[in-house]
VOGU-3710 file (C-alpha; in Angstrom, 3 decimals, decimal comma):
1> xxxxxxxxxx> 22,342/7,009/70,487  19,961/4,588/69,201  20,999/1,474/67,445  19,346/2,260/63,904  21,991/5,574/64,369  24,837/3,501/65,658  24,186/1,138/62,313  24,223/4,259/59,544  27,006/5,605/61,060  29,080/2,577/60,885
11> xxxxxxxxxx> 28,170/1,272/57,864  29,665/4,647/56,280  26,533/6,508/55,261  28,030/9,583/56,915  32,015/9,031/57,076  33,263/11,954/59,067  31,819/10,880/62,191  32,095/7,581/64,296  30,248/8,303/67,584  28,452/11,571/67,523
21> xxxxxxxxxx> 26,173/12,804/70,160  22,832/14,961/69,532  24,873/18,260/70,646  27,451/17,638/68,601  25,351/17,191/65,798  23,982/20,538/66,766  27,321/21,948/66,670  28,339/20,436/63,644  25,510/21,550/61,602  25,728/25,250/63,153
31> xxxxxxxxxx> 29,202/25,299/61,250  28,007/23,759/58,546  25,326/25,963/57,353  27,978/28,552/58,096  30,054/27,113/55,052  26,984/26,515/53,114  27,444/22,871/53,087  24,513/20,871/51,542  25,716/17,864/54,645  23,663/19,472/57,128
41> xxxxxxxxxx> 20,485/18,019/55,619  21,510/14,575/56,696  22,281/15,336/59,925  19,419/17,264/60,892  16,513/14,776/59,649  18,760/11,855/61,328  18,895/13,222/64,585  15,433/15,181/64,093  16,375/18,603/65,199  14,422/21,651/65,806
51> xxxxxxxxxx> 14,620/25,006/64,382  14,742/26,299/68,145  18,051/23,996/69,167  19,826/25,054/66,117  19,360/28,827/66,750  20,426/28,337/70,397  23,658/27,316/69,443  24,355/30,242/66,925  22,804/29,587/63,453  21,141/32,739/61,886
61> xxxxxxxxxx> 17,893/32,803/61,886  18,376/33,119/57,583  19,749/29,825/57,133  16,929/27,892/59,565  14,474/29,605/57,781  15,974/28,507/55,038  15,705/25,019/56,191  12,283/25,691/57,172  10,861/21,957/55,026  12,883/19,864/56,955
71> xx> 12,612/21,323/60,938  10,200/20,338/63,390
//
């Protein structure tokens, strides 16, 4: 994790996570566009994920394409 990442996570911009690596980001934001959560859009433009790594861990392809503005 890069130090700009290591900074916004501890100065609290995203408080439910203190060291989070880029496949449990993946993970996290699999389950959160399973709730619906509107979170997920932080997560996936800080760690720059693609539409491909979120479908390979078990997002439907609905809610990427849903997301389509914001993947690579």
């Amino acid at each position: 994790m890069g130090k700009a990442k290591k900074r916004s996570l501890h100065l609290g911009i995203n408080d439910r996570f203190s060291r989070l690596t880029r496949d449990e980001a993946v993970r996290t934001v699999v389950d959160l566009l399973e709730k619906g959560d509107k979170d997920v859009y932080g997560l996936v433009t800080l760690f720059g994920l693609t539409a491909e790594e979120i479908l390979e861990a078990g997002a439907s392809y609905e809610a990427v394409v849903g997301m389509k503005s914001l993947l690579k």
